[in-house]
C-alpha positions in Angstrom: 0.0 0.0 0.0 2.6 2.7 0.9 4.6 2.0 -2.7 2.3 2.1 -4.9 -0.7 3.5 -3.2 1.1 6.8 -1.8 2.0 8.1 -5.9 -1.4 7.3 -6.4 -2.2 9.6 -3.0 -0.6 12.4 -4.5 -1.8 12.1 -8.1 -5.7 12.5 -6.1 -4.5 15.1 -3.9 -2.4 17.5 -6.4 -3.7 16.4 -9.8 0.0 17.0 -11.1 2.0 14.1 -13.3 5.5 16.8 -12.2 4.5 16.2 -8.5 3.8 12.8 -8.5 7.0 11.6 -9.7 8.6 14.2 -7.6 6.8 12.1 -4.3 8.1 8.8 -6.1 11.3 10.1 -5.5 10.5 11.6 -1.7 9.4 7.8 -1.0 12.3 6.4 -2.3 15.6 8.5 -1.4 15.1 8.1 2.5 14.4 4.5 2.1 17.5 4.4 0.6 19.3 6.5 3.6 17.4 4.4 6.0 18.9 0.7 4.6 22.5 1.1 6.1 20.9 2.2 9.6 18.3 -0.6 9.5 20.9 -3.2 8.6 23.0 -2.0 12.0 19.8 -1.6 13.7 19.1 -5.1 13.4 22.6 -6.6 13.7 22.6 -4.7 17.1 19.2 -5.3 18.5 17.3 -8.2 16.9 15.2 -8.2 13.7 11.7 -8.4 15.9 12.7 -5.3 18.1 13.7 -3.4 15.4 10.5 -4.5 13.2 8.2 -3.8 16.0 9.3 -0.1 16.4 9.2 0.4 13.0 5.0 -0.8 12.7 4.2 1.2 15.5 5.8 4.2 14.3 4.4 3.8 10.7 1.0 3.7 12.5 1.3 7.5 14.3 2.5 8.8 11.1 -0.4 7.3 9.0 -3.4 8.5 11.8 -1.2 11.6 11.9 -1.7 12.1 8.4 -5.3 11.2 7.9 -6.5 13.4 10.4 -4.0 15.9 8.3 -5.7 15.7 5.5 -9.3 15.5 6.3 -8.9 18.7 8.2 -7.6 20.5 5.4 -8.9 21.4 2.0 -7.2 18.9 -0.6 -5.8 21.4 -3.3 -4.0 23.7 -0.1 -0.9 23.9 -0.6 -0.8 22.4 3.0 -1.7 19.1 1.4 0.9 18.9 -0.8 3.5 19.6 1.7 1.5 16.9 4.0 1.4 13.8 1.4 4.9 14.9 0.4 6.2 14.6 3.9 4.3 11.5 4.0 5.7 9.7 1.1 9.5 9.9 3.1 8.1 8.8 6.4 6.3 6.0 5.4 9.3 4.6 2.8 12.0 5.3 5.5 9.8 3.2 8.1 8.5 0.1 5.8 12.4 -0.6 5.2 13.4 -1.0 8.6 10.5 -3.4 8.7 11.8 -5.0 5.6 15.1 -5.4 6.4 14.0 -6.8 10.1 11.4 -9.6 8.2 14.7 -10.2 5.3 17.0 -11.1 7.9 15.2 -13.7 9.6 14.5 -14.9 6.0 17.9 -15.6 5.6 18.4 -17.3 8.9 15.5 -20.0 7.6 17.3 -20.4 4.4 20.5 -20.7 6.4 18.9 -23.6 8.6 17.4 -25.4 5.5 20.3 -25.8 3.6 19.8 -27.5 -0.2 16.4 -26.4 0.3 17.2 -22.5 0.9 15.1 -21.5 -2.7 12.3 -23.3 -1.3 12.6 -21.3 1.9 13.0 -18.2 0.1 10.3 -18.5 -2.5 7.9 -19.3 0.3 9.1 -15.2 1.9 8.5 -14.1 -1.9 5.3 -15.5 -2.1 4.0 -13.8 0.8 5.3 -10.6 -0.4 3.5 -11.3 -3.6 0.3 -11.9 -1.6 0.8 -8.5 0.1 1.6 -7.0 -3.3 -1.7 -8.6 -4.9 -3.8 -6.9 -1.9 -1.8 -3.6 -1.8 -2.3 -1.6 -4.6 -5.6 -2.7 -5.6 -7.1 -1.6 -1.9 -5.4 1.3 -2.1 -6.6 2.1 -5.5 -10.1 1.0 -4.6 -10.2 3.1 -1.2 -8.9 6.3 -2.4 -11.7 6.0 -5.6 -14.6 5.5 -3.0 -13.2 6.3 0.7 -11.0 9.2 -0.1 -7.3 9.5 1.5 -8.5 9.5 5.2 -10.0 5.8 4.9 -7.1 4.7 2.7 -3.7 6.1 5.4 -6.5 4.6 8.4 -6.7 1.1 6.4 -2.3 1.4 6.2 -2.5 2.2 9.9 -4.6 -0.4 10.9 -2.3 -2.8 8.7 0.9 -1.5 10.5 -0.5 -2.2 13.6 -2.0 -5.4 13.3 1.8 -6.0 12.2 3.2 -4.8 15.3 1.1 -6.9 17.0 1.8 -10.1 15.6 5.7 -10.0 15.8 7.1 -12.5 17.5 7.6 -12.0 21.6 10.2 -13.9 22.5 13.7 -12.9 23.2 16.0 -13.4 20.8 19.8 -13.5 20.7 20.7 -11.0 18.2 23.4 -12.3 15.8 25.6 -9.4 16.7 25.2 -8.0 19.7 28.3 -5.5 19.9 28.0 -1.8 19.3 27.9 -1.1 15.7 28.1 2.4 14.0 26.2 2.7 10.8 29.0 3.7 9.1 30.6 0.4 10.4 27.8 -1.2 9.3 27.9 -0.1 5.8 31.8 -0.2 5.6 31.2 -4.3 6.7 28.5 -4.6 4.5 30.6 -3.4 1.1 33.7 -5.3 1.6 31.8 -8.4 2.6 29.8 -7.8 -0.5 32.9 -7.0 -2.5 34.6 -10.3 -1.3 31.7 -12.6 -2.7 31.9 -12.0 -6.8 29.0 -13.9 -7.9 26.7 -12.1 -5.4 28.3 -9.1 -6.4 27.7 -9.3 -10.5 24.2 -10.7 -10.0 23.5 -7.0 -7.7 25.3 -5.1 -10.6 23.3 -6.6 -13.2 20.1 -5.9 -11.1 20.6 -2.4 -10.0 20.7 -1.6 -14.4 17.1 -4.0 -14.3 16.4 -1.9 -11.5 16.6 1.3 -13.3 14.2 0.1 -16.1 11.6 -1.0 -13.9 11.7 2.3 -11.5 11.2 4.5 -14.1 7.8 2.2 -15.4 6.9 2.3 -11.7 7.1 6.1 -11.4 5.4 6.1 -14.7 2.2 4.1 -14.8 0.0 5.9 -12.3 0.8 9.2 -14.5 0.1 7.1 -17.9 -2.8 5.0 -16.9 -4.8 8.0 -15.3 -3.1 11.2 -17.0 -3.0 9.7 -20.6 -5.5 6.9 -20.4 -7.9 8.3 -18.8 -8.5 5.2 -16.1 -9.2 5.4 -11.7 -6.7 5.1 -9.7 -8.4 1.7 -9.3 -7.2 0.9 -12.5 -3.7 1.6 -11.9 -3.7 0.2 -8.4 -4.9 -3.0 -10.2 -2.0 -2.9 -12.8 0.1 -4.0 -9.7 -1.9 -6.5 -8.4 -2.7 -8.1 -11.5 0.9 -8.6 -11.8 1.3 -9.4 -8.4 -0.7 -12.3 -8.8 1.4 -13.9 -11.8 4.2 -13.6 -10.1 3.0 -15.4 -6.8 2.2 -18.4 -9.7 6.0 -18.4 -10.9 7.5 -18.3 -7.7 5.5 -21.0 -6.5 6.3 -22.9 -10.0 10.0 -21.8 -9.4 11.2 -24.3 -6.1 10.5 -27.3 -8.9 12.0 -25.2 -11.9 15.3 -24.1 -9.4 15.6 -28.1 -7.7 15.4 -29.3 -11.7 17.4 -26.9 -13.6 19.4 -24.7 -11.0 19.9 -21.4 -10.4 21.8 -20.1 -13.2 19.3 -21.1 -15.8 16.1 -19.8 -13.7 17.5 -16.9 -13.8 18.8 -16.6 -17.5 15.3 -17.1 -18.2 13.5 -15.1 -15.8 16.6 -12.3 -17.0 15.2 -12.8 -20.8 11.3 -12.3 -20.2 12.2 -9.3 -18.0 14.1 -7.6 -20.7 11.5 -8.9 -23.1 8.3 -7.5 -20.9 10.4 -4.0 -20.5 10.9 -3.6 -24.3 7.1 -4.3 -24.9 5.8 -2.2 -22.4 7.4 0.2 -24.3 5.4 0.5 -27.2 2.0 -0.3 -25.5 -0.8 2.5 -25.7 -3.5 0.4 -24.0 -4.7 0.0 -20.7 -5.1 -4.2 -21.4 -1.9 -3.5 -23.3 0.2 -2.2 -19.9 -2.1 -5.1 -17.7 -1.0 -7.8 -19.3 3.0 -6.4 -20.2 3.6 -5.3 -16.8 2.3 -8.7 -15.3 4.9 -10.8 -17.9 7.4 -8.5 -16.7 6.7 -9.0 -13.1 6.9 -12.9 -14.0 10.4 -12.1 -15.0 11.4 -10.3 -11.7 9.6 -12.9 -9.3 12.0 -15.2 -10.7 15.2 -13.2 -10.3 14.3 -12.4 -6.7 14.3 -15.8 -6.0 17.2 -16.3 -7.3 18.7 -13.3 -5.5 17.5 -14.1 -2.3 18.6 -17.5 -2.3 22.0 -16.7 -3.8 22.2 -14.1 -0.6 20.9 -16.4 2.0 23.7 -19.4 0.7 26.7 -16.8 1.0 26.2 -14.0 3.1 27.9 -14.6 6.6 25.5 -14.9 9.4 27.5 -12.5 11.7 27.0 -9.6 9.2 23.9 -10.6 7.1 22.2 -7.5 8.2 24.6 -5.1 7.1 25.4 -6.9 4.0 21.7 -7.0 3.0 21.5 -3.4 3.6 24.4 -2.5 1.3 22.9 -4.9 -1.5 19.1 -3.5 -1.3 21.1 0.2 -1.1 22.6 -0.5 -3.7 19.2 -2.2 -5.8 16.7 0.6 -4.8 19.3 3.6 -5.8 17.8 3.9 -9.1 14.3 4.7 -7.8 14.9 8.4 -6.2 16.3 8.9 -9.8 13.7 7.4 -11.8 10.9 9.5 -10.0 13.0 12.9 -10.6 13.4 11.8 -14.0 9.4 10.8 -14.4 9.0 14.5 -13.1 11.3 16.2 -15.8 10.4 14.3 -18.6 7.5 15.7 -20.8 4.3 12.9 -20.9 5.1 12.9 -24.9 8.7 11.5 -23.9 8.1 8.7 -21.7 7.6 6.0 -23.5 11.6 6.6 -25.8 12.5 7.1 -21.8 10.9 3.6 -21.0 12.6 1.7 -24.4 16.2 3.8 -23.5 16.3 2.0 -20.0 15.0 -1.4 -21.5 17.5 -1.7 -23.6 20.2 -0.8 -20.8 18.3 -3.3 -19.2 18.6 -5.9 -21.6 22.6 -5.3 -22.2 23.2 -5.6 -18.3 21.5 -8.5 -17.7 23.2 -10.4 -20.7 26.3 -9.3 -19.3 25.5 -10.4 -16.2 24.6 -13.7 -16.7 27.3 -14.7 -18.8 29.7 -14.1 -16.3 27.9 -15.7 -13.7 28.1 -19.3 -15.7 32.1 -18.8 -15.4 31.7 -18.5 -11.5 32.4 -21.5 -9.3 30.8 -19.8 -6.2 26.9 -20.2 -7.5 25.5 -22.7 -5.7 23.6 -25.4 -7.8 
């Protein structure tokens, strides 16, 4: 709800395409700050502390804002400062969350050994579950509730979260005092010292780029150019949502059969392939069905990134590590969004087929040198 249902907040509140991908970018750069702080966070005090404080926080700053905005008139300025400030809190606090829920991810892969993929597209389904829900509720609620009844649904969502994290004290795997800088220096040279782990993040941080900018791009296409709800576009999302949550479950057998490497040359092909599509589309069934294909295509390199990540990261410094890596995967969407906003409608879709094919390249790239690399696991 908050990543694709907050763009879709300020597209109701401002009625401005400029804005919108301005607040894509709001959402996205202190997420971005926040990753290298989480990842220390929850080296130092546990992923359910951390996750805990991070629900209940998300909860006062979503009542906080729907009593905001229903006491203020929705084209005052006020607003848009309001939905603005928002989109950062509500980004910076679902990544410490994120990073709380991926780390004990990677200690269940860690304990089931040949069977981490398994482990880990189980976690990805359940994101894709969340994803199915998310956008199209959001959607739905801010075309017949308004923005009030939508941030009071995310609060009630972050609570209920809070609520059901796990009680019991945990050891956390690292329980010394740990700067965030010392976190994120750990983090990069651990990275740096594993190279398959390392290409496979290069290669996705290019993908990365390509899907951002479609991400910062639809809500303004399907309701700007299109003419569609919000509905619509939340839809888009969960539409694809729910392909993916068939692949990955498809994926365990494909991954235990074929291994890793090819999964992920294949899932690295229909990305590029959806991307380049998407492209070209001018149809609202035309973006439904493209964007879901493509979202096959990620759902399978995820998996394949996860479990990669789980298999070699070091258990000592997993938190930090997976900050630096989804640092270093979600730099591209601050950029995309302040790109979205500077680009003229008109230009978009030569934008869209520019990054696709730096897409495409990267991932080639990537994947050929990950066959010549003794470290993937099979």
């Amino acid at each position: 709800m908050t990543s694709y249902g907050i763009p879709l907040l300020v597209l109701t509140i401002t009625g401005s395409a400029s804005l919108t991908g301005l607040a894509f970018a709001l959402e996205w750069i202190p997420r971005i700050g926040a990753f290298t702080v989480a990842g220390t966070l929850v080296d130092r005090y546990g992923p359910a502390r951390t996750f805990r404080a991070a629900c209940l926080l998300r909860t006062l700053v979503a009542v906080t804002a729907a009593l905001v905005l229903d006491a203020l008139d929705s084209r005052a300025p006020a607003a848009t400062v309001a939905v603005m400030l928002l989109a950062a809190a509500t980004g910076t606090l679902s990544e410490f969350s994120y990073i709380s829920a991926e780390t004990t991810g990677g200690e269940a892969s860690r304990k089931a050994g040949a069977r981490a993929h398994r482990v880990q597209s189980v976690l990805l389904g359940i994101d894709q579950t969340a994803t199915l829900a998310g956008p199209a509720v959001a959607g739905l609620l801010l075309e017949h509730g308004g923005p009030p009844v939508m941030l009071a649904t995310l609060a009630g969502c972050s609570l209920l979260a809070a609520a059901l994290a796990p009680r019991e004290r945990v050891t956390p795997p690292n329980s010394v005092s740990i700067s965030a800088w010392h976190g994120l220096t750990t983090g990069w040279a651990t990275l740096r010292s594993l190279p398959a782990l390392a290409w496979l993040v290069a290669g996705l941080i290019v993908s990365n780029s390509a899907v951002a900018v479609l991400q910062a791009a639809v809500p303004i296409v399907v309701v700007g150019e299109l003419g569609r709800s919000s509905a619509d576009a939340g839809f888009i999302w969960s539409a694809a949502a729910l392909a993916t949550l068939l692949v990955v479950t498809a994926s365990r057998s494909a991954i235990d059969r074929w291994g890793l490497w090819r999964v992920g040359a294949v899932s690295a092909a229909v990305t590029a392939g959806a991307t380049l599509a998407v492209a070209q589309a001018d149809t609202y069934r035309e973006y439904l069905l493209l964007i879901a294909v493509l979202m096959v295509g990620e759902g399978g390199l995820t998996v394949v990134l996860r479990t990669l990540r789980s298999h070699l990261i070091p258990p000592k410094v997993f938190g930090s590590t997976l900050g630096v890596t989804i640092l270093l995967l979600l730099a591209p969407y601050p950029a995309a969004g302040l790109l979205v906003a500077a680009v003229p409608l008109a230009q978009l879709g030569h934008t869209i087929t520019a990054a696709a094919l730096l897409q495409a390249l990267a991932l080639a790239i990537t994947f050929a040198r990950l066959r010549t690399l003794p470290a993937l696991p099979a």
